[in-house]
C-alpha positions in Angstrom: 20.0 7.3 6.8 19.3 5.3 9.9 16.5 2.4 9.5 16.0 -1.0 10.8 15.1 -1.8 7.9 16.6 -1.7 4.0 15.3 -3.4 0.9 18.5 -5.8 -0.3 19.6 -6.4 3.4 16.9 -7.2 5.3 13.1 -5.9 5.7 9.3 -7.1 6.2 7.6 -4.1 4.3 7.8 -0.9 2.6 10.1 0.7 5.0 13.0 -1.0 3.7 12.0 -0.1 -0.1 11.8 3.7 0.8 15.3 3.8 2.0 17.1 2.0 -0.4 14.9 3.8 -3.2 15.5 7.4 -1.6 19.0 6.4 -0.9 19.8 5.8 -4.5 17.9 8.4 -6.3 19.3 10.9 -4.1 23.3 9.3 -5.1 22.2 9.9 -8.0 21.9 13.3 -7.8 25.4 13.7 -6.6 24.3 13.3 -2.8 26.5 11.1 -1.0 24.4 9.1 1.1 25.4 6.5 3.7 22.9 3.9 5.6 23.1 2.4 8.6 21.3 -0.6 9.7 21.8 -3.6 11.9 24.0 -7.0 10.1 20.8 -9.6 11.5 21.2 -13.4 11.2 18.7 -13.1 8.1 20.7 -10.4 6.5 21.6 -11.2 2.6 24.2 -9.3 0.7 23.3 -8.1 -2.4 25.1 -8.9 -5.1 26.6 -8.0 -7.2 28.0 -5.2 -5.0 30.7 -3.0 -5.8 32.9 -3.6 -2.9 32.5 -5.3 0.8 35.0 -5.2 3.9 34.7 -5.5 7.4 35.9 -2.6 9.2 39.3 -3.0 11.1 38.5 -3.1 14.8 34.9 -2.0 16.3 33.0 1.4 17.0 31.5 1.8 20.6 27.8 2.6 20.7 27.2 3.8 25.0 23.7 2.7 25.7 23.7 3.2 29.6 25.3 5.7 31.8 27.3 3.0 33.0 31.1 2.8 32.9 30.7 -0.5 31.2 27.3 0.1 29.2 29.2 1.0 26.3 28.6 -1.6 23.1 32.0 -2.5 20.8 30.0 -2.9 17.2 31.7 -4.2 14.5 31.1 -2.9 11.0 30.7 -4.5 7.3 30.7 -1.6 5.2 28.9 -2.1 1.5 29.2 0.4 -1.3 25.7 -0.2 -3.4 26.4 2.4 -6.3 29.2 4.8 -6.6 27.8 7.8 -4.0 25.9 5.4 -1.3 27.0 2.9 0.9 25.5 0.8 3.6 27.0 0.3 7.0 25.6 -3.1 8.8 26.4 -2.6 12.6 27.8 -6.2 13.9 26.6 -7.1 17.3 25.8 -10.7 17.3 24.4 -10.9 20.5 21.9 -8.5 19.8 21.1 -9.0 16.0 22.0 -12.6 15.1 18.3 -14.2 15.1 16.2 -15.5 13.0 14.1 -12.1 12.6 14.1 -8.3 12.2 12.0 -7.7 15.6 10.8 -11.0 16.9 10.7 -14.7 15.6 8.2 -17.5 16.2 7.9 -17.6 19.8 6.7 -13.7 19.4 8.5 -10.1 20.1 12.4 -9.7 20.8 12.3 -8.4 24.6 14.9 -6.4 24.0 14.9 -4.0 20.7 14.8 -1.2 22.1 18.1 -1.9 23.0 19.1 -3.5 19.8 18.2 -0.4 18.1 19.5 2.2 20.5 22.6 0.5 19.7 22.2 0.2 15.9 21.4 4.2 16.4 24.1 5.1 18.8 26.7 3.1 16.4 25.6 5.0 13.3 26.7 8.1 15.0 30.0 6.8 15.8 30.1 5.6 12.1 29.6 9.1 10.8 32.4 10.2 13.3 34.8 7.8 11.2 33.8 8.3 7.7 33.7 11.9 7.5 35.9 13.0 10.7 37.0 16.0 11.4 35.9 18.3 14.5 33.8 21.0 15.8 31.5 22.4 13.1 32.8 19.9 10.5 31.9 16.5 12.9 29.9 14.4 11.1 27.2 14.2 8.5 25.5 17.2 6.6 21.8 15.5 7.8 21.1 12.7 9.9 17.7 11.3 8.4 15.9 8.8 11.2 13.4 6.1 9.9 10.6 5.4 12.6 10.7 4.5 16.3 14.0 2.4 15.8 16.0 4.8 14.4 14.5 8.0 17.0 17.6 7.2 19.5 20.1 8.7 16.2 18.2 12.2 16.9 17.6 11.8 20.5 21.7 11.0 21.4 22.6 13.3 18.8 20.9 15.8 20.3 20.7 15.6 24.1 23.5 13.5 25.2 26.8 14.7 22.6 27.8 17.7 22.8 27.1 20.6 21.0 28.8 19.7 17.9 26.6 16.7 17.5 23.3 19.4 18.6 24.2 21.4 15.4 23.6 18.7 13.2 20.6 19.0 11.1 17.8 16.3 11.4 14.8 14.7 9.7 12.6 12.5 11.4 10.5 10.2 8.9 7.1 8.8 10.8 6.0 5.4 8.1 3.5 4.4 10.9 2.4 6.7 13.3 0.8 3.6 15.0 4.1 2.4 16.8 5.9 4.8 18.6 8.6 3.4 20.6 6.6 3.6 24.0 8.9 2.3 27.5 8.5 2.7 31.5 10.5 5.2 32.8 13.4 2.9 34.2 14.2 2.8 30.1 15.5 6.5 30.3 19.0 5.2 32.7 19.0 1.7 31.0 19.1 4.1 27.1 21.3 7.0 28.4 18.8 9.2 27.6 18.6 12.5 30.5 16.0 12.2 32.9 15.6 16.0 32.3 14.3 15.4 29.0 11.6 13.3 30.4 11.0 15.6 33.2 10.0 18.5 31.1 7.2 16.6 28.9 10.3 16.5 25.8 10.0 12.3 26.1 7.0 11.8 28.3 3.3 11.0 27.1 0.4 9.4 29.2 3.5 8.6 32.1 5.6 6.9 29.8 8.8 7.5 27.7 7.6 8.0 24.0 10.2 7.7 21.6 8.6 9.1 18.9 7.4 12.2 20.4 11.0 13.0 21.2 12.4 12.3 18.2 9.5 14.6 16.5 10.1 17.5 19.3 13.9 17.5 18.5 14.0 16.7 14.5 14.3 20.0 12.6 11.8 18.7 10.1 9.3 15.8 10.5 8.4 14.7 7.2 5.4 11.4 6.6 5.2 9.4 3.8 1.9 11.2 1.9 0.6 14.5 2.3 -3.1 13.2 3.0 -1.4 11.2 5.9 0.4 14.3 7.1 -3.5 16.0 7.5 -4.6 12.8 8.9 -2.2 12.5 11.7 -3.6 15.7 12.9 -6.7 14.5 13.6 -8.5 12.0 16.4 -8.9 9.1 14.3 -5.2 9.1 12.9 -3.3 10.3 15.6 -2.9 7.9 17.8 -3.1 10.1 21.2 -0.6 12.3 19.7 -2.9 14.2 17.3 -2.7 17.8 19.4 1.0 17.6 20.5 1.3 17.1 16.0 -0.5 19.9 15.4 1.5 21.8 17.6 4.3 20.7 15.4 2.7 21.0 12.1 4.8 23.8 11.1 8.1 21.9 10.6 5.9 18.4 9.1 5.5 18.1 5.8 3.8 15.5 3.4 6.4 13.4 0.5 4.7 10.8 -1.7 7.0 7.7 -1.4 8.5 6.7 -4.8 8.7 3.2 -5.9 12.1 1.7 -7.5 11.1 1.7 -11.0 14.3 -0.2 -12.2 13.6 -2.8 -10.1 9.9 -2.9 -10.8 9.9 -3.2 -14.3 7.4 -5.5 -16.5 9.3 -5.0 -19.5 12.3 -6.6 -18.0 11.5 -8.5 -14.9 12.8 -12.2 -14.8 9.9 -13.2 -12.5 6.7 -12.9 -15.0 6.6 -15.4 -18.1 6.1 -12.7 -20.4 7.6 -9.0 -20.6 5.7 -6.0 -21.9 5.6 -2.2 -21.5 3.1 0.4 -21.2 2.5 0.8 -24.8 2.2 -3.1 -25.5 0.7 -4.9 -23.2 -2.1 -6.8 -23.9 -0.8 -10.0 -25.3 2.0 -10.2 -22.1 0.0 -9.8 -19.7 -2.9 -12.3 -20.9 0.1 -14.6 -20.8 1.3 -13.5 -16.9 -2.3 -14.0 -16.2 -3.0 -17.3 -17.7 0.7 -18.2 -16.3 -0.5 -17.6 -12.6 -4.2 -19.1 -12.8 -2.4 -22.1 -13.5 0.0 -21.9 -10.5 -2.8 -21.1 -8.2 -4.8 -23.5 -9.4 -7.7 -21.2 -10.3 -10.2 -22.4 -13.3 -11.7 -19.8 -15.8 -8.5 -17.9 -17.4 -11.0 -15.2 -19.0 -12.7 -14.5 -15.8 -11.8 -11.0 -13.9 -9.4 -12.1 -11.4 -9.0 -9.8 -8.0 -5.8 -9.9 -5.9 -4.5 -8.8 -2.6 -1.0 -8.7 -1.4 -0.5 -7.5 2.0 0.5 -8.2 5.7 -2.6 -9.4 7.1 -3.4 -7.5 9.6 -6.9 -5.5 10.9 -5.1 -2.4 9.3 -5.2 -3.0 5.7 -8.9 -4.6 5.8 -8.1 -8.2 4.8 -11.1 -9.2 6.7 -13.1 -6.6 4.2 -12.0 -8.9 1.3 -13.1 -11.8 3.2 -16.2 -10.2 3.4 -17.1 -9.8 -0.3 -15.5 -13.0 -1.4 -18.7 -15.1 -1.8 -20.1 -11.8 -4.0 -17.3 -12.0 -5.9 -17.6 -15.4 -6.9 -21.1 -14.9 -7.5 -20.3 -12.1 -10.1 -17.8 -14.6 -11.7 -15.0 -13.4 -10.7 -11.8 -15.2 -9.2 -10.0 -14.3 -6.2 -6.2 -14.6 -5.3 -4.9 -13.3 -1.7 -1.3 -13.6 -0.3 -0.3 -12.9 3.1 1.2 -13.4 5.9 -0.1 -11.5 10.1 -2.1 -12.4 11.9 -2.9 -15.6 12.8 -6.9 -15.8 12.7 -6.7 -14.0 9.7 -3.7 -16.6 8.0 -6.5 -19.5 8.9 -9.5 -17.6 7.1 -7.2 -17.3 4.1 -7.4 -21.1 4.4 -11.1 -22.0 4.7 -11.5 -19.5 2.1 -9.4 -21.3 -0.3 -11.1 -24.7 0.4 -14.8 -23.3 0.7 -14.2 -21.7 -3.0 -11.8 -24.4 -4.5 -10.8 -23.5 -8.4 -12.5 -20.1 -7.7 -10.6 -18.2 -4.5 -6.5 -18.7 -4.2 -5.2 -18.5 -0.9 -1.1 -18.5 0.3 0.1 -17.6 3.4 3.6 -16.8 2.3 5.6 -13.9 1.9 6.7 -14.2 -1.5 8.5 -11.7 -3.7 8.4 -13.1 -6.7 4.8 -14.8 -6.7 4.0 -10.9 -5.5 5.2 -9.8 -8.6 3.2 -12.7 -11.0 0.2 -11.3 -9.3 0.8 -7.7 -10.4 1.4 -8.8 -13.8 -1.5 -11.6 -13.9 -4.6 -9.9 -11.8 -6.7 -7.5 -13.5 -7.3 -5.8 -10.2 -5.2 -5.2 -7.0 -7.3 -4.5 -3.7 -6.1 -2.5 -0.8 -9.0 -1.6 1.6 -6.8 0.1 4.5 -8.5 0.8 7.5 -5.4 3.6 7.4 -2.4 3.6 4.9 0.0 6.3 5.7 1.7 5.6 1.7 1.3 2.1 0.7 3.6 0.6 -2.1 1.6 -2.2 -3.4 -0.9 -0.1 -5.1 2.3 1.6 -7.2 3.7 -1.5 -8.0 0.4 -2.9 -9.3 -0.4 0.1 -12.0 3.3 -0.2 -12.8 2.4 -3.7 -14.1 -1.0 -2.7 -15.4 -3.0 -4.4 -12.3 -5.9 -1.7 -11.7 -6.0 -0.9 -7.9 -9.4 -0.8 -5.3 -8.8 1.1 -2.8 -10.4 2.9 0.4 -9.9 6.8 0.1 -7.2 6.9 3.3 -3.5 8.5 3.2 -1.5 7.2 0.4 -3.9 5.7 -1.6 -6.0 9.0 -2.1 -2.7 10.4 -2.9 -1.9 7.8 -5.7 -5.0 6.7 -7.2 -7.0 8.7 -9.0 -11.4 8.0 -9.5 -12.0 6.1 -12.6 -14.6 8.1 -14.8 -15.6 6.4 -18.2 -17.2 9.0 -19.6 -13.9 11.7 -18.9 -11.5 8.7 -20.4 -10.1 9.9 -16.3 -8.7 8.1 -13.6 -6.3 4.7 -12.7 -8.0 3.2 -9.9 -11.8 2.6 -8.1 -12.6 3.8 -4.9 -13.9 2.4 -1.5 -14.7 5.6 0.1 -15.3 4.3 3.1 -13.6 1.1 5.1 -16.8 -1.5 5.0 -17.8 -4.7 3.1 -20.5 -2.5 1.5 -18.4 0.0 0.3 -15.9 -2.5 -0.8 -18.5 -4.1 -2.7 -19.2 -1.2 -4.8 -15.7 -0.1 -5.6 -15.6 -4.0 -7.1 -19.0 -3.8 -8.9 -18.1 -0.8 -10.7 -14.2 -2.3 -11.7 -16.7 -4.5 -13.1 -18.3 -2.8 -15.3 -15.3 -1.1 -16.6 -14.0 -4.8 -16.7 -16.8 -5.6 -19.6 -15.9 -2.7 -21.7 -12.5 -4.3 -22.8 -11.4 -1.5 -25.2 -12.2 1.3 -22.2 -10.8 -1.1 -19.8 -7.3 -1.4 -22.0 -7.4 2.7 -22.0 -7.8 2.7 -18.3 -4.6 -0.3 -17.7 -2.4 2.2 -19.8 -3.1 5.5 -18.0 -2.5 3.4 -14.9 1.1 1.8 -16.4 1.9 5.8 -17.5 2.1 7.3 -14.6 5.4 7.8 -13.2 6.3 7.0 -9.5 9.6 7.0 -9.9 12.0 8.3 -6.9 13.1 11.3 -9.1 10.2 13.5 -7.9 10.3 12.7 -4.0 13.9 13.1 -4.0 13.6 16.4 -5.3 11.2 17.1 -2.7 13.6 15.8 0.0 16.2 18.1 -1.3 14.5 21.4 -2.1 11.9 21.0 0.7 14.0 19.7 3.3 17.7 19.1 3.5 18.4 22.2 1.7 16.8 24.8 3.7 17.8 22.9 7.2 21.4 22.9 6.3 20.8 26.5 5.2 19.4 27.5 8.4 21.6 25.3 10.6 24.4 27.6 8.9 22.8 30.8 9.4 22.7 31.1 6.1 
């Protein structure tokens, strides 16, 4: 595995969750599975761990054709659980900073060096762990997480030799929206062949597209919900790349993202005042939500309370919420949104909490463990995506009995199902398209099923039943995917 991003280390979303949850189900299963990702200056080490060294001496990651383009990476190797380990590639110049891929004063200038060298180290990595020569270099799969981790397929595969060509590859698009897009003068800087851009393998609209590249080379392309592997395929959700992805549909395929249930877990988390499971909940989570009113500062304990967790951004439809807030209050309802984005959007959060004091919470924060109070205090979790290729949040919240809103996009049509009172169906309410209006509704018929409390305790269990545990999509990623690669790879 080969991400910027893993839950534990370092990460700013639901990248980081996927690999670490993947990574372990599939050790689990009696993969071995090692991840590389870079050692930033914001990088924690989980503990406990099993064991943690530095690597003796460094491994060279060549970024540039140059004689002296060639990177000396140190390594800290972590083992996580018996069959996976992490590898945190060492370059201090290029990773100590206070943030993944910028900090305060805006954008890093310079990732797409930082992670061609966290992906040309992981190669050298694999070279050291598993050895040997020929055939038997290296790893069974090399999986690549989203435009920072393209330049492990793109090295592997034009720039290595043909023992490094042989090696199967999955390409994992999380957001189709960034793509790794450089000038030209990138392809000599990157050692990647001129050729490659030359015969349309790396170039779109003039420029060198990472992504594409990784996608034309990958022997499967997987996304992280089958509705968002349809969507990509189309105008609105392709991003200018919608025809070349059709023309590659053949080897993309669709894998609900798991969420990591142990971690997730209302009946033992140490973050919510009271614990609870699926089949006894009520009295817990009236105390999780009385718990949070009071640390937001919101009156009327009995009143339905919506929440929104999310990066706030014009993608997941924050300013929707904003929209609706002044109805929601009307209806009686209270209102608690955490976030941190974009900066117009962090100073509505603000006027909204003042202009509705007592009845609409506002933080701009990014805060784990207040995340988690608000899946096991809300009685509703909103997430009106303009787009959502998965989305985690909406998981998490039925996991702790939060019902979710959501707009009928990627992911979320994947993972919410229509409420229907009269079927005793469905775990969720539905936006089905991205507007105020249609927001509106979704949250005018969660409140009606809000009134009934016996039908509304029915709907909080089917939602705290259903099982998005990693098992299945590892499964997937082994029977659909690694499997019949390394099969084919084999000429088997």
């Amino acid at each position: 595995m080969v991400s910027s991003e893993v839950e534990s280390f370092a990460r700013t979303g639901g990248l980081g969750d996927v690999v670490l949850g993947l990574s372990r189900a599939l050790g689990g299963r009696d993969v071995e599975v090692a991840i590389v990702t870079p050692l930033y200056g914001t990088t924690r080490i989980p503990r406990p761990a099993q064991d943690v060294h530095r690597w003796l001496g460094t491994v060279p990651a060549r970024v540039g054709w140059g004689a002296y383009d060639v990177r000396e990476c140190g390594v800290l190797e972590v083992r996580l659980e018996p069959n996976v380990r992490a590898f945190l590639v060492d370059d201090p110049a290029l990773f100590q900073r206070d943030g993944i891929y910028g900090d305060r004063t805006g954008t890093f200038g310079d990732n797409e060096l930082r992670f061609a060298t966290m992906s040309r180290a992981a190669l050298s990595i694999a070279e050291r762990v598993w050895g040997g020569t020929g055939s038997d270099l290296g790893p069974d799969v090399i999986h690549a997480h989203d435009w920072h981790a393209t330049f492990a397929i793109l090295y592997a595969r034009l720039s290595m030799g043909q023992a490094w060509r042989d090696v199967p590859t999955v390409f994992t698009i999380h957001n189709l929206a960034y793509q790794g897009v450089l000038g030209f003068d990138a392809l000599d800087r990157l050692a990647l062949p001129r050729e490659a851009y030359l015969s349309g393998q790396l170039e779109q609209g003039g420029l060198v597209n990472l992504l594409k590249g990784a996608i034309v080379h990958a022997d499967r392309v997987t996304t992280v919900s089958p509705t968002y592997a349809h969507e990509i395929l189309e105008p609105a959700g392709g991003f200018q790349l919608h025809d070349f992805l059709r023309a590659q549909s053949y080897k993309t395929a669709g894998i609900l993202n798991g969420i990591d249930v142990r971690s997730f877990d209302p009946r033992t988390d140490g973050a919510i005042v009271a614990n609870y499971d699926a089949n006894d909940f009520a009295a817990g989570r009236r105390r999780c939500k009385e718990d949070l009113s009071r640390e937001l500062g919101l009156d009327g304990a009995d009143a339905p309370l919506f929440a929104s967790v999310s990066r706030l951004t014009h993608q997941k439809g924050i300013d929707l919420i904003l929209a609706v807030l002044n109805n929601l209050v009307q209806a009686g309802a209270r209102v608690a949104l955490v976030g941190t984005g974009d900066p117009d959007l962090e100073q509505a959060l603000y006027r909204a909490g003042g202009r509705f004091f007592g009845r609409v919470a506002t933080r701009v924060a990014f805060d784990e463990s207040l995340a988690r109070r608000i899946y096991a205090g809300s009685d509703f979790f909103m997430v009106p995506s303009r787009y959502e290729p998965c989305g985690l949040t909406q998981m998490y919240a039925m996991r702790y009995g939060a019902i979710p809103i959501v707009t009928d996009v990627g992911g979320l049509h994947d993972s919410v199902t229509p409420y229907q009172a009269v079927r005793e169906e469905g775990t969720g309410f539905i936006a089905h398209n991205a507007d105020p209006l249609s927001l509106l509704i979704a949250c005018d018929e969660a409140l009606t099923a809000y009134s009934d409390r016996q039908g509304f305790q029915r709907l909080i269990a089917r939602a705290m039943h259903r099982d998005f545990s990693w098992t299945r999509s590892a499964d997937e990623y082994l029977d659909r995917i690694y499997r019949p690669i390394t099969r084919l790879r084999a000429g088997l």
